[in-house]
C-alpha positions in Angstrom: 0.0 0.0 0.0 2.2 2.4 1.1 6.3 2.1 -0.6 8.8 4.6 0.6 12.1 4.9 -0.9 15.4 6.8 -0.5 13.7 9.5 1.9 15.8 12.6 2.9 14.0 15.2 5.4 15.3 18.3 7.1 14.7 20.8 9.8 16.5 23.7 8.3 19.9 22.6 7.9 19.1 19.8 10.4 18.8 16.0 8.6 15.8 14.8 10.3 15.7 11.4 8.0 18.5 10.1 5.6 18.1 7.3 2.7 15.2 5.9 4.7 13.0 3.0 2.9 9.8 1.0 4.1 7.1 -0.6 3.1 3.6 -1.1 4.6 1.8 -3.9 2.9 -2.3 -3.8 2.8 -3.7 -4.8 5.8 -1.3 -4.9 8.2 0.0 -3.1 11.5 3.6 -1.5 10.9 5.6 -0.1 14.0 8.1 2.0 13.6 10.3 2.6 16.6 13.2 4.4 18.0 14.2 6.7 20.7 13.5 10.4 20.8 14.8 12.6 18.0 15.0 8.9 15.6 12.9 10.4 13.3 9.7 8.6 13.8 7.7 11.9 13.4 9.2 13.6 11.2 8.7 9.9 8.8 4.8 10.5 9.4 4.6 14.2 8.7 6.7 13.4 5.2 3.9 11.1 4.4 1.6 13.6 5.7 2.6 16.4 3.1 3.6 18.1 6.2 7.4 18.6 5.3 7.9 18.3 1.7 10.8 16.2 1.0 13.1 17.2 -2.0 14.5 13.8 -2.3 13.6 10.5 -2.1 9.9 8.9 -3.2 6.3 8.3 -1.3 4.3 6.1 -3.0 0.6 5.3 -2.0 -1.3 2.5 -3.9 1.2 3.0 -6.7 0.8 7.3 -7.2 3.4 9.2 -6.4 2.2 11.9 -3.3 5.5 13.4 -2.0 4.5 16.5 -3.2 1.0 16.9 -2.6 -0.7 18.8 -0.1 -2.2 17.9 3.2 -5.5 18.1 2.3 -4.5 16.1 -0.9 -2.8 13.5 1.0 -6.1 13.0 3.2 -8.1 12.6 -0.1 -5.7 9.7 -1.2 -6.9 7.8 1.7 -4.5 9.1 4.3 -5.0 10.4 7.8 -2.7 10.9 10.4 -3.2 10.5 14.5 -0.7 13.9 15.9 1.7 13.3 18.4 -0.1 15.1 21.5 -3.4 14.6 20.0 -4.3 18.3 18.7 -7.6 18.5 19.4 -9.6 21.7 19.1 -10.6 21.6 22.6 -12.9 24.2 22.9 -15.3 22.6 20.3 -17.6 19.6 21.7 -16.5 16.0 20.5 -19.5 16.4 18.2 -18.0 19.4 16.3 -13.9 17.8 16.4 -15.7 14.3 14.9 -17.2 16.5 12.1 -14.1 18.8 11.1 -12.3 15.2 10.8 -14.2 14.9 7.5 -13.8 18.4 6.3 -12.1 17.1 3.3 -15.9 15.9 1.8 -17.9 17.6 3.6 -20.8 18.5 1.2 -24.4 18.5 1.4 -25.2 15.2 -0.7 -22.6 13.2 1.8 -24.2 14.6 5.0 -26.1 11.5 5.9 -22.5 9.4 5.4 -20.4 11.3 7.7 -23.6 10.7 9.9 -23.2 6.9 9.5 -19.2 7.4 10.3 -19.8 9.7 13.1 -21.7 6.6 14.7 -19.1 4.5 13.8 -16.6 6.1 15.7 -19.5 5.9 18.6 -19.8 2.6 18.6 -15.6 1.9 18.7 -15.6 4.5 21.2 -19.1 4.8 23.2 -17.7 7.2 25.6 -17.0 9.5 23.1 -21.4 8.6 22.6 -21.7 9.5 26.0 -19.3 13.0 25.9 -21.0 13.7 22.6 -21.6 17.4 23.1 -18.9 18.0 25.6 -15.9 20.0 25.4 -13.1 18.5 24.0 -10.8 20.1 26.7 -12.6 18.9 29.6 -12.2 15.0 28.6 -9.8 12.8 30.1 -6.3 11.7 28.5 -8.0 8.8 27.5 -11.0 10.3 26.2 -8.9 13.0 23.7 -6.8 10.2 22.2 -10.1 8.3 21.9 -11.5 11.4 19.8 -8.1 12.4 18.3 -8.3 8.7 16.6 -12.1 9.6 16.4 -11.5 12.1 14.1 -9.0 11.0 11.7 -11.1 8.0 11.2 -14.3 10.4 10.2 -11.9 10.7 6.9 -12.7 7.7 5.7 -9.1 6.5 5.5 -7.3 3.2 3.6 -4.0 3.7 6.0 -4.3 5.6 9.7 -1.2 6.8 11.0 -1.0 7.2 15.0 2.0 9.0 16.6 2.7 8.1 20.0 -0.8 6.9 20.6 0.3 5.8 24.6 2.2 9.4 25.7 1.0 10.3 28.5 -1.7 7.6 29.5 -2.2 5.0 32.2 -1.2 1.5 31.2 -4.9 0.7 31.6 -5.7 3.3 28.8 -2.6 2.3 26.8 -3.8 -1.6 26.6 -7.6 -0.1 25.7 -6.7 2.4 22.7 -4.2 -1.1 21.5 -7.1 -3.3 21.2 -8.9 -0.7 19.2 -5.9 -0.3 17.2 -6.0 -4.1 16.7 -9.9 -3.8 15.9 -9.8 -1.4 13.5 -7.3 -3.2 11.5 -9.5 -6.6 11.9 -11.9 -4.4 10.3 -9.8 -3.2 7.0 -7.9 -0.6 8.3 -4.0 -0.5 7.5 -2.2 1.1 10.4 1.4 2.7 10.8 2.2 3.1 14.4 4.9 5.3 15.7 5.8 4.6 19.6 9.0 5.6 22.0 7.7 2.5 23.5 8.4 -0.4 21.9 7.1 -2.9 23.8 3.9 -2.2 23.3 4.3 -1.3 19.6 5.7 -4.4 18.4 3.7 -6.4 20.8 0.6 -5.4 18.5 2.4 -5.1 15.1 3.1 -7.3 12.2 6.3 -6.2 11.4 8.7 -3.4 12.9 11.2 -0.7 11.8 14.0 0.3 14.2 15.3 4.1 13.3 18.6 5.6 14.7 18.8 9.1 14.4 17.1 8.8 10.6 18.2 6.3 9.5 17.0 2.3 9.2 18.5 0.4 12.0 16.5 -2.8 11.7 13.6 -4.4 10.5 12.0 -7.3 10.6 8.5 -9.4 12.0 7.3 -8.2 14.9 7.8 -11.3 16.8 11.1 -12.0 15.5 12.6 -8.5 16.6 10.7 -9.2 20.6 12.3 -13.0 20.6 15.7 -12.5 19.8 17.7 -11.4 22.8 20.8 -9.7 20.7 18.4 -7.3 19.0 16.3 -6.4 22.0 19.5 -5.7 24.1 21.2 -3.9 21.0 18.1 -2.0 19.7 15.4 -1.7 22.1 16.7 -1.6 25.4 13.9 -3.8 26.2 14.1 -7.2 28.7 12.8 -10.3 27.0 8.6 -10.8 27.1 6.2 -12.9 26.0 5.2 -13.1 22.2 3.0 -10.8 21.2 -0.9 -10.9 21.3 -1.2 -10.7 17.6 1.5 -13.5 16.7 -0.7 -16.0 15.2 -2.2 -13.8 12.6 1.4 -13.2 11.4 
């Protein structure tokens, strides 16, 4: 679905990523992992249209996007989870919900976002219950809930989620996984970007290691968590059980 090639990104005169290549095949949950400053974000925001990239290609069910715009991007089929969530949180969850479709919003599709809104309701029914609350006012919890929420009212072939666990209880963290895990049952490609990689590759197919941009390692999911060099080399991880989506790999 998604084949990335020779990627170069920069801050300025700051290389943020450097020859980077990955692929993320239809239907299946790609981690990509590393520690602070690895690049992780700055991969997702390329993909985005966020920072253009002047060398290198993005390729998303076989058309070229690396220059397009945001809102072009999220047309392709495209929609992006933010690092921090983002949320326009003096709007109600009803209003944030609807603004995640902006990109067709038109009279003759109002009754479809309607459909998707309850969608999103009935992966999340306490976003159902919150429906006309302030986005500010909800819990951690709640805002990632309605920051995934509203990337999904896009309609989107591939969902990107940055950092999906910052900042939540691990009681939250395993929740918003098993959604992650449902919503790919249900069609939905995902590329996952966590610090913590554990938890990322415990719910992934396969993984992608960056060190300061550039591709460390790769491999199955399973693989990388089993083998004792890499996780000691790489992860900085102690050894743990296989994951909880291993047979489906």
């Amino acid at each position: 679905m998604l084949e990335i090639r020779d990627l170069d990104a920069f801050y300025g005169p700051l290389r943020a990523l450097s020859k980077l290549s990955i692929n993320v095949p239809h239907g299946k949950i790609v981690s990509i992992v590393g520690s602070n400053g690895a690049g992780k974000s700055s991969l997702l925001k390329c993909i985005s249209g966020i920072i253009v990239s002047k060398e290198g290609s993005i390729k998303f069910e076989g058309q070229q996007i690396i220059r397009l715009s945001v809102t072009a991007v999220v047309r392709k089929g495209i929609s992006l989870v933010p690092e921090g969530r983002q949320l326009f949180t003096s709007l109600s969850v009803h209003d944030n919900l609807l603004l995640g479709a902006y990109a067709r919003f038109s009279r003759k599709n109002k009754d479809q976002i309607t459909m998707n809104m309850n969608e999103v309701f009935d992966l999340f029914p306490r976003l159902k219950e919150r429906k006309y609350q302030q986005a500010g006012t909800l819990s951690g919890g709640e805002q990632q809930m309605l920051s995934i929420g509203r990337a999904l009212m896009a309609r989107p072939k591939l969902l990107m989620l940055d950092e999906p666990s910052l900042g939540l209880a691990p009681i939250i963290v395993e929740e918003i996984f098993n959604k992650i895990v449902l919503m790919n049952e249900t069609g939905t490609t995902i590329l996952l970007v966590e610090q913590n990689a554990t938890q990322a590759l415990q719910f992934s197919h396969y993984g992608y290691v960056l060190e300061t941009g550039h591709l460390a390692l790769e491999g199955p999911s399973n693989k990388l968590l089993s083998d004792t060099n890499v996780v000691n080399a790489y992860l900085g991880l102690q050894r743990i059980n296989p994951d909880p989506i291993s047979n489906h790999q």
